[in-house]
N, C-alpha and C positions, 0 to 999 in steps of 0.2 A: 243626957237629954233622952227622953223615952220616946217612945215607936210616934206613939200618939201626940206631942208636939212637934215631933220631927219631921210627919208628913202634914201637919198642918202648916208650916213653913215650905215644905215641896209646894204643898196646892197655889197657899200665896203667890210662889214664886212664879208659879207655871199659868198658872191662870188667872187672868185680871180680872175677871169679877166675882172671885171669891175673894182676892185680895181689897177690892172695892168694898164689897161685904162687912170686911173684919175688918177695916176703917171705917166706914159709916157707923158702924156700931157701937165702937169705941169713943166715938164724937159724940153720936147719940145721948151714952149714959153721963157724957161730962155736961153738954148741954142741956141745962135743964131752964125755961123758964120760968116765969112769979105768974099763976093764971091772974094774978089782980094788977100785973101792971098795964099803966098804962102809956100809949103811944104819945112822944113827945110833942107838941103843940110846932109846927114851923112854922118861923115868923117869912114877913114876908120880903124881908133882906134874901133868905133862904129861898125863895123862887123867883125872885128877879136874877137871874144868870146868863150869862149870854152863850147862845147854841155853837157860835160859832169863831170862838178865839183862835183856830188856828189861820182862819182865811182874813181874820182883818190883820196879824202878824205878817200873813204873806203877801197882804195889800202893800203895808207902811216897808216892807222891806224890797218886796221886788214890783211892785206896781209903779204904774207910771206916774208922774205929777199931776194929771188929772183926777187918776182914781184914790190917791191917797188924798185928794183935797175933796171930794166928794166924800167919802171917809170922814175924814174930819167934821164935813157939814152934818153928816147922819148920826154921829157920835155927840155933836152939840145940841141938834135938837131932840134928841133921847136924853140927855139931861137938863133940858131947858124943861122937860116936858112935867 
């Protein structure tokens, strides 16, 4: 190994933002875009998603009988709607 890749591997090791560096760079030259593509159309299945799927999980699993039947209501009339 010569002098000169051998402290290029010391700096990496020693110092994270030249380590940072000489990864970002190497992603760089792989990542190349098309300047003429174009950005995918989202339909709109793709923005109806719900904000908040871990709190109606923790309703139906640890909430009371009232709050998971309230739950319920709110989840029927968002699909009645």
């Amino acid at each position: 190994m010569s002098s000169n890749s051998n402290q290029q591997s010391i700096d990496t090791l020693t110092h994270p933002s030249v380590y940072r560096d000489t990864v970002n760079c190497q992603r760089r030259k792989s990542d190349t875009t098309d300047v003429n593509m174009k950005p995918q159309n989202e339909t709109k299945q793709n923005q109806d998603w719900d904000l908040y799927p871990q709190l109606i999980r923790q309703i139906e699993n640890e909430g009371s009988e009232e709050q998971v039947k309230r739950l319920h209501q709110l989840e029927l009339e968002k699909s009645n709607q």
